[in-house]
C-alpha positions in Angstrom: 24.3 43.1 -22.6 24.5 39.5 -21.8 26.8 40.4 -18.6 24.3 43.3 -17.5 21.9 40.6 -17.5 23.5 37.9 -15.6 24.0 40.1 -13.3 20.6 41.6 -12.8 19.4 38.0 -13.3 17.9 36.9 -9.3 19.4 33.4 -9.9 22.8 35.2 -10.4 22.1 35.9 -6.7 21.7 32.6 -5.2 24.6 30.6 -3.6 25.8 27.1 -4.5 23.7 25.5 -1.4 20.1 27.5 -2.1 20.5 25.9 -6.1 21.8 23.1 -4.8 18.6 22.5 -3.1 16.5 23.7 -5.8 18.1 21.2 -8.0 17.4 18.4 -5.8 14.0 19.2 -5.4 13.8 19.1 -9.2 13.6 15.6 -8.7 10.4 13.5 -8.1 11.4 11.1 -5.5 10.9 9.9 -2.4 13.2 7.5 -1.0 10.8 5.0 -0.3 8.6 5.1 -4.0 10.8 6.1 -6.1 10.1 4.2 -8.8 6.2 4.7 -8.6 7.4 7.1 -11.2 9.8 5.2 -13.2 9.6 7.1 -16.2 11.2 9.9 -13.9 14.4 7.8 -13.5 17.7 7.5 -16.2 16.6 4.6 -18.6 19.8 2.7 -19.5 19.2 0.2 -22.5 16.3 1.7 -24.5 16.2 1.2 -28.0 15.1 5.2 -28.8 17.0 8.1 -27.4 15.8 10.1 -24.4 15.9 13.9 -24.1 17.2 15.3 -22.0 14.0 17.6 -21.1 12.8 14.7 -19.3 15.2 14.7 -16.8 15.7 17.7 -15.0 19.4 16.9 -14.0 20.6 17.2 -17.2 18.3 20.4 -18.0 19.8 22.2 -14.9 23.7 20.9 -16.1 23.1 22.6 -18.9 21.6 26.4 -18.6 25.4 27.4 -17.6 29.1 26.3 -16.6 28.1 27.0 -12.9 25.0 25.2 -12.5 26.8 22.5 -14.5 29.3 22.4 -12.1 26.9 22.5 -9.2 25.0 19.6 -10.6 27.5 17.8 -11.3 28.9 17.6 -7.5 25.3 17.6 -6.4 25.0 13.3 -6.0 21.0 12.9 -4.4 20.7 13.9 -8.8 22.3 11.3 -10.4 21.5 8.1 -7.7 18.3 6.5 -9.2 19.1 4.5 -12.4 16.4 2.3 -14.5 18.1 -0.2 -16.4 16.2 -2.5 -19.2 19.8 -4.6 -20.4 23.2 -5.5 -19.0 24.4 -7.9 -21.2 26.5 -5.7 -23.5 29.5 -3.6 -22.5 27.8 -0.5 -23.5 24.8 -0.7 -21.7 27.1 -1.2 -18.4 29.8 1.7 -19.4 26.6 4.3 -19.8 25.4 3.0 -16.4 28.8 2.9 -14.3 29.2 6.7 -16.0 25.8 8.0 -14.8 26.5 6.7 -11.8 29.7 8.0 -10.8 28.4 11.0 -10.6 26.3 9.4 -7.6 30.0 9.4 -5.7 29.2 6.7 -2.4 26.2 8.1 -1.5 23.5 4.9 -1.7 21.6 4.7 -5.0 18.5 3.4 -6.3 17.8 0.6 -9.4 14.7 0.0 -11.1 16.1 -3.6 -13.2 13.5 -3.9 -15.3 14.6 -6.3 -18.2 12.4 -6.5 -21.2 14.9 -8.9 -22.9 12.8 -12.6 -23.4 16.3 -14.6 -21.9 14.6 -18.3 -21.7 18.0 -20.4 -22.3 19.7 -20.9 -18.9 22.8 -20.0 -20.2 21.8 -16.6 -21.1 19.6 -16.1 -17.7 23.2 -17.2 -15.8 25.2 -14.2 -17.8 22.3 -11.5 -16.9 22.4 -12.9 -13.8 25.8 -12.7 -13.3 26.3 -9.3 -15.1 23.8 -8.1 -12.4 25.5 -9.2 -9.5 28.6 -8.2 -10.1 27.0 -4.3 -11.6 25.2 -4.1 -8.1 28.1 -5.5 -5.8 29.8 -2.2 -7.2 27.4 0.3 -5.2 25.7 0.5 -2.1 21.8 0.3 -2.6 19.3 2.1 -1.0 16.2 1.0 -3.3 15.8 -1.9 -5.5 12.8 -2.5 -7.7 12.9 -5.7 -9.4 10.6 -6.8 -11.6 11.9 -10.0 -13.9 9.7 -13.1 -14.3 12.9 -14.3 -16.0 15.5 -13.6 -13.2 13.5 -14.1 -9.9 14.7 -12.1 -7.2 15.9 -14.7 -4.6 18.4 -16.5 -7.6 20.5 -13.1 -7.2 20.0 -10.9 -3.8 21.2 -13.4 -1.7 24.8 -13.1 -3.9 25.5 -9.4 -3.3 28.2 -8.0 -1.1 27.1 -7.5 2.3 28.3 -3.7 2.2 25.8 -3.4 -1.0 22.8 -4.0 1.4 23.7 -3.1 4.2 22.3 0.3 3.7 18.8 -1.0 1.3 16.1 0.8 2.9 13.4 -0.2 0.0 12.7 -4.0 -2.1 10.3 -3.9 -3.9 9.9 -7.5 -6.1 7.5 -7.7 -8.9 6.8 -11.0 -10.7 5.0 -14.2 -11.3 4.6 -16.8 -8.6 5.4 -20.1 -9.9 3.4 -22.4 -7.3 5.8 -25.6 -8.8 9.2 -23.9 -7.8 10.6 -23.5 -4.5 11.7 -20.0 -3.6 12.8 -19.0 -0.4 14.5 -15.1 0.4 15.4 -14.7 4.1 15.3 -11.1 4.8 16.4 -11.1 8.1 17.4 -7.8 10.3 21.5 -8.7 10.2 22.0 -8.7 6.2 19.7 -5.9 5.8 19.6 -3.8 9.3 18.2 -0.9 7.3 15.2 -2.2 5.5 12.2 -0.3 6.1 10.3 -1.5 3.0 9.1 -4.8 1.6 6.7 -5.0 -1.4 6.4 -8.2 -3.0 4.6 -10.2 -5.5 5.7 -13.9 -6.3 7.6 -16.0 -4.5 7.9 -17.3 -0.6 10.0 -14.3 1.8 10.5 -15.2 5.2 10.7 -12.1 7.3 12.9 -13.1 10.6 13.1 -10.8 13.4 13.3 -7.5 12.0 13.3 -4.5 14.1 13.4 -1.4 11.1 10.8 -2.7 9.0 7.5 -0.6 8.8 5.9 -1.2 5.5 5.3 -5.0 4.2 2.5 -5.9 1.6 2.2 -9.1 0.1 0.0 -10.1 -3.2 1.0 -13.8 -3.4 1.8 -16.3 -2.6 -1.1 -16.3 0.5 0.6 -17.4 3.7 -1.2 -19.7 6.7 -2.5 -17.5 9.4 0.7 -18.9 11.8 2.9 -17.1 9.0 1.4 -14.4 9.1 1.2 -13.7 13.0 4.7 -15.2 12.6 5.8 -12.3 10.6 3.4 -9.4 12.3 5.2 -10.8 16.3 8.7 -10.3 14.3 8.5 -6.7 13.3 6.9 -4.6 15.6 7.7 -1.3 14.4 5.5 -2.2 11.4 3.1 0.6 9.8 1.4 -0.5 7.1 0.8 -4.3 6.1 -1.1 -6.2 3.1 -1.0 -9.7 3.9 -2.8 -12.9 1.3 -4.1 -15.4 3.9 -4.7 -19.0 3.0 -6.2 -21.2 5.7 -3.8 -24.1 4.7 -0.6 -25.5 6.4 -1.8 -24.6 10.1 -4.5 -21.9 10.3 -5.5 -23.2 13.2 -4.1 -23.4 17.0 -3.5 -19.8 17.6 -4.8 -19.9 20.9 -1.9 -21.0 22.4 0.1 -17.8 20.7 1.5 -15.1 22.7 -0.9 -11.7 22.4 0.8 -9.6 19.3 0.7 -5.8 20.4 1.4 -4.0 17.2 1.5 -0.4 18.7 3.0 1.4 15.6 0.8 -0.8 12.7 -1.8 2.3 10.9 -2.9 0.4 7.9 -4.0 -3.4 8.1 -5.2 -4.9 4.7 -6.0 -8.8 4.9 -6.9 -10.4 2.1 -8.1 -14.1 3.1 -8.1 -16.4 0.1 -9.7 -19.4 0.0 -11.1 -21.6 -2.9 -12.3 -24.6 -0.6 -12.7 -23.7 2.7 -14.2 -20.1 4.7 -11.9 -18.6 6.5 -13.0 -18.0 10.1 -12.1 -14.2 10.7 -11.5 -14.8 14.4 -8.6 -17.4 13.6 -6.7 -14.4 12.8 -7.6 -11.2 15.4 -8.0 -13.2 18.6 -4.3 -12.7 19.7 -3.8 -8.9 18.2 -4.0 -5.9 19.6 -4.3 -2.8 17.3 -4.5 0.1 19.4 -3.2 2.8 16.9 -4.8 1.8 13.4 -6.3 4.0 11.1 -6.8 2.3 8.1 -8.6 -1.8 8.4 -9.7 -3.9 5.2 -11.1 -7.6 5.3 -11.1 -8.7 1.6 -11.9 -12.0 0.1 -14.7 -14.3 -0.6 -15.1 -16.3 2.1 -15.0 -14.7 5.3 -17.1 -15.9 7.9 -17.3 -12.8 10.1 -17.9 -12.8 14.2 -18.8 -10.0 15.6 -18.0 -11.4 19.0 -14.2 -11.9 18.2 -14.3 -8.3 16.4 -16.1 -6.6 20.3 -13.2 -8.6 21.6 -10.5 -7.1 19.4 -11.9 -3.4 19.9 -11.9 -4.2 23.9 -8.1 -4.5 23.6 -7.6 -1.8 21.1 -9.3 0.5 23.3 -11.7 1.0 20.9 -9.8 2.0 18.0 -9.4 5.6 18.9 -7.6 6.4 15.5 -9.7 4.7 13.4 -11.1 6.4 10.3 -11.5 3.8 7.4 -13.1 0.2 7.9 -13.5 -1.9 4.7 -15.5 -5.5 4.8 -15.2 -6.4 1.8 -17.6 -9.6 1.9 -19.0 -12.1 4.3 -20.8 -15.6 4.5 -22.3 -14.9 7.5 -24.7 -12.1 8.3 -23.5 -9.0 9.7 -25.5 -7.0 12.4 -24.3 -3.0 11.5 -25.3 -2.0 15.2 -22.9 -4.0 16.8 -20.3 -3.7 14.5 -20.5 0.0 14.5 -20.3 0.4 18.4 -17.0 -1.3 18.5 -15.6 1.4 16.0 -17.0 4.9 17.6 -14.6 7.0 15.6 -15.1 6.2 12.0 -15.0 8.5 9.0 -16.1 5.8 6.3 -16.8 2.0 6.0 -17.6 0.2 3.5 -19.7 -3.3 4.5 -20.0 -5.9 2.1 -20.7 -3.7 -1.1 -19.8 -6.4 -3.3 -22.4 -9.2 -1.9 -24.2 -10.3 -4.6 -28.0 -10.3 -4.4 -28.4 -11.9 -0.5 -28.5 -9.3 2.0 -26.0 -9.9 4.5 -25.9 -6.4 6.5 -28.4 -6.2 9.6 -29.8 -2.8 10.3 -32.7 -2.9 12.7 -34.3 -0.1 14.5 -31.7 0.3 17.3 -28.6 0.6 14.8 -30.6 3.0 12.6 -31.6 5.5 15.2 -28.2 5.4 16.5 -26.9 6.0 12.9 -29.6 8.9 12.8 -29.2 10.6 16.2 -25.0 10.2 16.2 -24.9 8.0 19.0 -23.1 5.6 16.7 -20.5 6.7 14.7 -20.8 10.7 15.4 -18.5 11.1 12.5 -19.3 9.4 10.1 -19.5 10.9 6.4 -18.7 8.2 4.1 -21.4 5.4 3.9 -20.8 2.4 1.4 -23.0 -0.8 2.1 -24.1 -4.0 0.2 -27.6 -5.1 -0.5 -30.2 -4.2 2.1 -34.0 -5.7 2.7 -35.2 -2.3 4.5 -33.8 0.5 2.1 -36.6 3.0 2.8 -35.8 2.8 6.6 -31.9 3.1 5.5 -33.0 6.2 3.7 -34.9 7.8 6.5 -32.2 7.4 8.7 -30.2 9.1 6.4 -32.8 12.0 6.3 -32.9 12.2 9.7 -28.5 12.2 10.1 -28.7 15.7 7.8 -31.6 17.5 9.8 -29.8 16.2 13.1 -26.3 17.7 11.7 -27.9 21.0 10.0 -29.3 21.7 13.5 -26.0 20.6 15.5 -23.8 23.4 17.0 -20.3 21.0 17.4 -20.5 19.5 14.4 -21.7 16.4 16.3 -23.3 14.1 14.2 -21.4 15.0 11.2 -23.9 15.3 7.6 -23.4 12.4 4.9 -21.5 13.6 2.1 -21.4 10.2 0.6 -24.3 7.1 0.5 -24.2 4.2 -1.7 -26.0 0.8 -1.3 -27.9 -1.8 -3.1 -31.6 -3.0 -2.7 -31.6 -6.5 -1.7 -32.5 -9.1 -4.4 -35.8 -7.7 -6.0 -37.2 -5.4 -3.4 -37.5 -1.6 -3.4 -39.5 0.0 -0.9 -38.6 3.8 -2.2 -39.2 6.1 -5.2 -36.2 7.4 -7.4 -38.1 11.2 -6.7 -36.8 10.4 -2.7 -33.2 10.4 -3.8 -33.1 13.6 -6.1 -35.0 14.9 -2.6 -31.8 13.6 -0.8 -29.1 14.4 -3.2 -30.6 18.1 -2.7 -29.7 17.8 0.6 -25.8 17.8 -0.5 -25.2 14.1 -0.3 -23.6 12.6 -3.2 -26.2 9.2 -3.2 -26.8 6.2 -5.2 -28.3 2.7 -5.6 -28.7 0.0 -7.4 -29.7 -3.5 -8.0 -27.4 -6.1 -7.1 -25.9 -7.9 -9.7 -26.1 -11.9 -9.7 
């Protein structure tokens, strides 16, 4: 009976490369965030056992002696690895072991160390146990995230051949503003690295032609670093960069204009306890004609509208453009303008966490433009900080859904999503006008800024 229905069985039918594939995509991975899911990968060095039901390579190995066999000379299932402790001999037999199965194809290590190693001697045998583990394989993802072992004491150490193919760092620990750290990751050591995400501690990017995703959460970098390290990788997608005004913000005037023709995503955070941060220091020599995604954070941007018209002018208007995020602003913000320079917008959000002052401008001109789709035509998603003149705001708004509901192209697109504040006391509508609205299908709300 058994025979009969191995036989009958449709997986019975499938050849060695169609489960071969299935197996593989068993596996949640990508091979640039893999560990996003880290509880996904083989854990080497935890104190309880694991079952094997939470990872599929070992459920698949053992249904039968052919898929076990197939699995087992199957290496994209065995080359991510998440280990917790090298220091004994065990630890570093079950990893090598798990790992053969990888054969040389690149593999991926989550070192995530949970050991509390403050004596240097100790911290010099992990560290050694881990360069000499790693110099073993060739890497094509390494998440590293010990505040003991930071990540410039080791990488530096490995083979050349172990890097030479890492595609993905990503380096997750404290910043220690009294100790100098330094990692050059520079396009002959690691020709393949596509992407960077860091936290803690001073990288220097040198001229790196492969690289398309970089963020950055600390330490902030002077503006000059950070056009420094945008002019050295221009096949960048996707950046975060922490900007600080100190140690030369100023002077780039006399910088070469940075085309970043592949960059999609731009997040700047600008950080600054002393000083505001003058917005146009950083965007008066870049040109972003592709982006899709654009977020000013921080707390002390002073914003110019005339060095963001100038930007769009070289951008060509930002034809891909979909998100805009102004986080907040010292300096007052007229909507109309800032709209016009972005005609292709899906949502923005301008200054929704001001406190109490109102800092976005909309006069007559920006809100019949808003309501008529002369500005923004697409618009859907509508997030903004305290306002003086919210009944006006909310007429416009009215007026966006009749103009849409009678539209035959779509153009202007209806709200499906308004949230503001009132500005400090002020409020020059009823609560009954918002149920009227929200009836309208737009998902809307307000309320009073906090102080």
């Amino acid at each position: 009976m058994s025979q009969t229905s191995n036989i009958i069985s449709p997986c019975s039918r499938l050849n060695d490369d169609v489960l071969r594939e299935i197996f593989i995509h068993c596996i949640i991975r990508s091979s640039y965030t893999d560990y996003y899911y880290p509880e996904k990968v083989f854990r080497v060095g935890y104190h309880y056992k694991q079952s094997i039901r939470e990872h599929p390579q070992f459920s698949v190995s053992q249904v039968c002696s052919s898929w076990r066999d197939i699995a087992l000379l199957t290496p994209q299932l065995w080359d991510s690895i998440r280990i917790v402790d090298l220091t004994s001999e065990a630890n570093v037999g079950i990893a090598r072991e798990y790992l053969s199965r990888a054969g040389n194809v690149p593999i991926s290590v989550l070192f995530d160390p949970i050991r509390n190693m403050s004596a240097p001697r100790e911290d010099s045998f992990h560290r050694s146990n881990l360069i000499n583990f790693l110099s073993s394989y060739r890497l094509r993802s390494l998440w590293f995230t010990s505040n003991i072992l930071p990540l410039h004491l080791f990488l530096p150490s490995l083979t050349q051949q172990s890097v030479a193919d890492l595609e993905s760092l990503l380096a997750w620990h404290r910043y220690d503003s009294t100790t100098e750290t330094s990692l050059d990751l520079n396009d002959s050591r690691y020709p393949k690295l596509a992407v960077v995400r860091i936290l803690g501690g001073e990288y220097k990017i040198s001229s790196h032609s492969s690289l398309r995703i970089f963020t950055s959460a600390g330490p902030p970098m002077s503006v000059i670093q950070s056009l420094d390290l945008l002019s050295n990788c221009p096949s960048l997608e996707e950046s975060l960069l922490w900007i600080t005004r100190a140690n030369g913000s100023q002077g780039t005037a006399s910088m070469p204009q940075i085309h970043l023709r592949h960059l999609r995503i731009l997040t700047l955070h600008l950080q600054s306890r002393r000083d505001e941060i003058h917005f146009s220091t950083f965007i008066e020599v870049l040109s972003l004609p592709v982006l899709e995604e654009f977020s000013l954070e921080g707390q002390a941007v002073t914003w110019s509208a005339t060095a963001f018209q100038s930007l769009a002018h070289r951008s060509n208007y930002f034809p891909h453009l979909r998100k805009f995020c102004l986080g907040e602003t010292t300096s007052n913000v007229d909507a109309g303008i800032l709209l016009a320079s972005m005609p292709w917008l899906k949502s923005i959000f301008l200054c929704p966490y001001n406190t109490g002052t109102n800092k976005v401008i909309f006069d007559d001109l920006a809100l019949n433009g808003l309501a008529s789709g002369s500005l923004t035509p697409r618009l859907q998603s509508f997030y903004v900080g305290p306002i003086s003149n919210a009944g006006s705001f909310l007429d416009m708004v009215e007026s966006r859904m009749e103009n849409a509901q009678m539209s035959s192209n779509g153009i202007p697109a209806p709200f499906t999503e308004v949230e503001f504040k009132y500005a400090d006391d002020t409020q020059d509508y009823s609560e009954s006008r918002l149920l009227d609205i929200r009836q309208l299908g737009i998902l809307i709300s307000t309320c009073k800024p906090w102080k």
